[in-house]
Biotite code that builds the C-alpha atoms (Angstrom):
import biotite.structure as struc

atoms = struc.array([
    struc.Atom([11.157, -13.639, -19.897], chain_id="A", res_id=1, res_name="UNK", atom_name="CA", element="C"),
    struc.Atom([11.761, -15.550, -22.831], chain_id="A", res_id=2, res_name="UNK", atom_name="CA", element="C"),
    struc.Atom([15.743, -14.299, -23.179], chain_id="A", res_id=3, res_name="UNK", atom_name="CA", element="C"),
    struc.Atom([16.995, -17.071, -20.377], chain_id="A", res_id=4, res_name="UNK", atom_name="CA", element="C"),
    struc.Atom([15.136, -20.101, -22.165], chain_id="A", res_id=5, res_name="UNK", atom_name="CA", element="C"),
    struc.Atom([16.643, -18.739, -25.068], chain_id="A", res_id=6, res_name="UNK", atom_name="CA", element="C"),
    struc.Atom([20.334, -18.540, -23.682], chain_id="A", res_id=7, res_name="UNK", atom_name="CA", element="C"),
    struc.Atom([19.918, -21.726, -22.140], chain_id="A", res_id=8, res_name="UNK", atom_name="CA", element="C"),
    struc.Atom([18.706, -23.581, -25.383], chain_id="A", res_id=9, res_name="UNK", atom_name="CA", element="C"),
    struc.Atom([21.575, -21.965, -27.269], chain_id="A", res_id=10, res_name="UNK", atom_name="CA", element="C"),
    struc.Atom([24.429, -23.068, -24.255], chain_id="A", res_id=11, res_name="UNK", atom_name="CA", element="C"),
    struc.Atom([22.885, -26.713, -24.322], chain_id="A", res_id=12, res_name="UNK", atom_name="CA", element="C"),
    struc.Atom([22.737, -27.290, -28.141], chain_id="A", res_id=13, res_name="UNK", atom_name="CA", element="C"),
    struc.Atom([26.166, -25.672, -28.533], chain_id="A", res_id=14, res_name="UNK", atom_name="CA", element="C"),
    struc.Atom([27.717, -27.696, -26.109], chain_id="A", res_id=15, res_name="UNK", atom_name="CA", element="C"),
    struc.Atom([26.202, -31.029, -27.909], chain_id="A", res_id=16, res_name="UNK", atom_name="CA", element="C"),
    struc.Atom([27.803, -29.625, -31.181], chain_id="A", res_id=17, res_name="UNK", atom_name="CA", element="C"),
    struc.Atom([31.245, -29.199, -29.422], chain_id="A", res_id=18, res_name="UNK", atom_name="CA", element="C"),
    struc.Atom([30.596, -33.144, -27.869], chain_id="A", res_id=19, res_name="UNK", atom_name="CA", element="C"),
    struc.Atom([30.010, -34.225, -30.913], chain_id="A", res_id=20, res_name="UNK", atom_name="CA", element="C"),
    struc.Atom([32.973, -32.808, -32.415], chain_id="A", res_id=21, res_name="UNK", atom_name="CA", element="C"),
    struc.Atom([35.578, -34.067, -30.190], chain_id="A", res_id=22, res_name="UNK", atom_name="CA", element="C"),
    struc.Atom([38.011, -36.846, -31.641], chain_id="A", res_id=23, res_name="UNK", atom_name="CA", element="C"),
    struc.Atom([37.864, -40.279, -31.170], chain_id="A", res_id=24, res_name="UNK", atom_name="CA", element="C"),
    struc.Atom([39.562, -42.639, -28.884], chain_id="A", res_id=25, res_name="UNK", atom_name="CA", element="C"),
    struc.Atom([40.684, -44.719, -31.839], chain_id="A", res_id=26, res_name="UNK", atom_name="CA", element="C"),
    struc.Atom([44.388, -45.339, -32.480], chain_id="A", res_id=27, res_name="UNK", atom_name="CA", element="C"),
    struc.Atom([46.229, -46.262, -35.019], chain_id="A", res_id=28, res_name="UNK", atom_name="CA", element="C"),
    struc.Atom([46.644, -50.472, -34.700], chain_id="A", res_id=29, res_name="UNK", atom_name="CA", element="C"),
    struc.Atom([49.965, -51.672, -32.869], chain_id="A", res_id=30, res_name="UNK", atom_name="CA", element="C"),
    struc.Atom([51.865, -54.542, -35.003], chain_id="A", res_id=31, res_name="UNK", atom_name="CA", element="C"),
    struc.Atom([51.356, -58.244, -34.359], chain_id="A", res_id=32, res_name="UNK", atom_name="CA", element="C"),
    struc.Atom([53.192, -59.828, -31.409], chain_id="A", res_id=33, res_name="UNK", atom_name="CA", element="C"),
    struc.Atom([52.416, -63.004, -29.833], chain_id="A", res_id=34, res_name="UNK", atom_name="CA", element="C"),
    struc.Atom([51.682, -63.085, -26.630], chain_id="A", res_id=35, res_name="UNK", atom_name="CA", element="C"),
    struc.Atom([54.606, -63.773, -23.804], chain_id="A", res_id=36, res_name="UNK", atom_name="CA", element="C"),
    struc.Atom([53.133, -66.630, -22.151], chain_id="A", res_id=37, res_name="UNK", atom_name="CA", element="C"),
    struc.Atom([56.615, -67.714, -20.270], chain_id="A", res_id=38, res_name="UNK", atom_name="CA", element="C"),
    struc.Atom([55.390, -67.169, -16.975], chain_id="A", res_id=39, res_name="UNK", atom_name="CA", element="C"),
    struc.Atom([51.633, -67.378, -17.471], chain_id="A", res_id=40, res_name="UNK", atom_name="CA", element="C"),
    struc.Atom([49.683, -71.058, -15.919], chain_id="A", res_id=41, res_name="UNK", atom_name="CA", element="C"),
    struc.Atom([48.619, -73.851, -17.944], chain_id="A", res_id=42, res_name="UNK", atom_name="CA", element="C"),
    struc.Atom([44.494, -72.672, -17.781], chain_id="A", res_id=43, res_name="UNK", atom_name="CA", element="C"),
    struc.Atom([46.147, -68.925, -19.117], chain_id="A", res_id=44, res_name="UNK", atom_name="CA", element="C"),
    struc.Atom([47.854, -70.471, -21.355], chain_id="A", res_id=45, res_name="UNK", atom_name="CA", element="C"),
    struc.Atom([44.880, -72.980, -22.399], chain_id="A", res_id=46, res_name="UNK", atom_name="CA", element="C"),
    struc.Atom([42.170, -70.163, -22.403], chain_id="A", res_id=47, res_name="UNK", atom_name="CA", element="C"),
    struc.Atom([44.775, -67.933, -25.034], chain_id="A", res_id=48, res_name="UNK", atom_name="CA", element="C"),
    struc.Atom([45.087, -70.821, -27.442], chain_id="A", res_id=49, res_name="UNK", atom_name="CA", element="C"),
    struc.Atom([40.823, -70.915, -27.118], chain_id="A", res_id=50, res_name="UNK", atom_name="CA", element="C"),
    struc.Atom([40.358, -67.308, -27.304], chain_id="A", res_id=51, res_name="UNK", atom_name="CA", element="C"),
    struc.Atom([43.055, -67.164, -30.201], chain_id="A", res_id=52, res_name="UNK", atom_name="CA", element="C"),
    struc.Atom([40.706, -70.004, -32.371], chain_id="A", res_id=53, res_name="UNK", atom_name="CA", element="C"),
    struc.Atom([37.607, -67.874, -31.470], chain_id="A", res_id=54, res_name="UNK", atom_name="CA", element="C"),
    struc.Atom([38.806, -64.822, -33.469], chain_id="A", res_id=55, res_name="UNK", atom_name="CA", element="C"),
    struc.Atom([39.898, -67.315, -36.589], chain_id="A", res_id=56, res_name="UNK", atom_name="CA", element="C"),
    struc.Atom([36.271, -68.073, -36.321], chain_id="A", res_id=57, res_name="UNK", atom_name="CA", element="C"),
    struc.Atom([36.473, -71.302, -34.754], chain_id="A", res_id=58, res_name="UNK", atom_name="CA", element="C"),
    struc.Atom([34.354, -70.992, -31.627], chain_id="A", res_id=59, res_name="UNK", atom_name="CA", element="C"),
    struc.Atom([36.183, -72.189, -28.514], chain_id="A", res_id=60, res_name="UNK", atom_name="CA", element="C"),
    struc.Atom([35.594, -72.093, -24.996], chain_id="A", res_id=61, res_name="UNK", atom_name="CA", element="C"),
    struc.Atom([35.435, -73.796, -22.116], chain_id="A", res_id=62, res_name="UNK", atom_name="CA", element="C"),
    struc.Atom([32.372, -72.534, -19.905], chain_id="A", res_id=63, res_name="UNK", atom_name="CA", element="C"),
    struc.Atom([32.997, -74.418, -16.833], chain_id="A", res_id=64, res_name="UNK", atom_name="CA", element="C"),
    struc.Atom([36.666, -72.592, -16.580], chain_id="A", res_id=65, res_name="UNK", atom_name="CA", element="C"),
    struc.Atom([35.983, -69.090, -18.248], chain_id="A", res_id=66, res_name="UNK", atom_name="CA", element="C"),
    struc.Atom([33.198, -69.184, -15.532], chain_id="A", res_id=67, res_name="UNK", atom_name="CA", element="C"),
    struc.Atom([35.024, -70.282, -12.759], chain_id="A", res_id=68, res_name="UNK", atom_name="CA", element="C"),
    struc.Atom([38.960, -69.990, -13.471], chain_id="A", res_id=69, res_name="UNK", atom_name="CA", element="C"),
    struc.Atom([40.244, -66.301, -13.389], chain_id="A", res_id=70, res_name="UNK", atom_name="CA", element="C"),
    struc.Atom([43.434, -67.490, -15.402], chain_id="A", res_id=71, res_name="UNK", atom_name="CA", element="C"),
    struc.Atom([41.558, -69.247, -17.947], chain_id="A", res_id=72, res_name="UNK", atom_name="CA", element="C"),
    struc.Atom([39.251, -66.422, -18.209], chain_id="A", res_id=73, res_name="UNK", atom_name="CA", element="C"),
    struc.Atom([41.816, -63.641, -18.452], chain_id="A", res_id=74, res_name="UNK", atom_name="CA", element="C"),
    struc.Atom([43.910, -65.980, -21.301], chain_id="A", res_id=75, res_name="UNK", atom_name="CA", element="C"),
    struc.Atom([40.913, -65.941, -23.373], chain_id="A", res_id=76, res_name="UNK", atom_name="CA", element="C"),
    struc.Atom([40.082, -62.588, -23.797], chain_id="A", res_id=77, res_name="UNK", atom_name="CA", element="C"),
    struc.Atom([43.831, -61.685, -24.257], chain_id="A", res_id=78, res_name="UNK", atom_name="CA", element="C"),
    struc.Atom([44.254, -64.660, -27.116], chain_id="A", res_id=79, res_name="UNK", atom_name="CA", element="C"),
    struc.Atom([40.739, -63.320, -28.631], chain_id="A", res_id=80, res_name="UNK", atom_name="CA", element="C"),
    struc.Atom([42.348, -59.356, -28.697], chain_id="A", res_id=81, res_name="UNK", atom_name="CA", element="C"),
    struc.Atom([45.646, -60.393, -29.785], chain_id="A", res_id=82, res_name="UNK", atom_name="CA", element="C"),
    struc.Atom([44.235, -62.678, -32.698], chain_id="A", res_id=83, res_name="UNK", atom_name="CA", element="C"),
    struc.Atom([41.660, -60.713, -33.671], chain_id="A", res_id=84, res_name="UNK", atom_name="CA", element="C"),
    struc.Atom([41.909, -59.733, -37.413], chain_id="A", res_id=85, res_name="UNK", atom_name="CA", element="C"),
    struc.Atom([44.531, -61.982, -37.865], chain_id="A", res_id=86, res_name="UNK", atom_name="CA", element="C"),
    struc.Atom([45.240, -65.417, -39.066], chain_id="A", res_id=87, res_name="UNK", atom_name="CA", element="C"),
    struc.Atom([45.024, -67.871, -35.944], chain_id="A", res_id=88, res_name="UNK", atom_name="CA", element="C"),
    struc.Atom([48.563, -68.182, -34.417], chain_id="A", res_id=89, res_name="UNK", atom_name="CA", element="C"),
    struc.Atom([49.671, -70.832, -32.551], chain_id="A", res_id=90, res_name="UNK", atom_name="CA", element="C"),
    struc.Atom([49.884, -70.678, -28.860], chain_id="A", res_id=91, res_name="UNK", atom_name="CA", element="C"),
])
């Protein structure tokens, strides 16, 4: 009676122990480069040069268009990864 709680005990805690020895996501980082902004609209290109100042630790944003302006929204987040643990480049 007790054998099946036992092999099920033992099959659950050794497949947490494999789980927990999987590898990581993480990869190695890729090298700086800016961000091709040649064909990207004046909000993407506005919400990049915010997002970029946010990650040198000057906090920038406009609410009103991150809210409400897909472009502007998507530039920030890609200036914010792209500048991220770097010194603030121009956009």
């Amino acid at each position: 009676m007790f054998k099946p709680k036992i092999h099920t005990i033992l099959f659950v805690s050794f497949s947490l122990l494999l789980t927990a020895c999987g590898s990581s996501s993480h990869s190695t980082p890729q090298p700086y480069q800016p961000l091709n902004l040649s064909k990207k609209s004046e909000h993407y290109k506005q919400g990049a040069h915010d997002g970029c100042l946010t990650a040198a630790e000057t906090y920038k944003k406009d609410h009103e268009l991150f809210n409400n302006d897909f472009e502007y929204n998507e530039g920030w987040w890609a200036g914010r990864r792209n500048c991220e643990g770097r010194e603030y480049a121009e956009y």
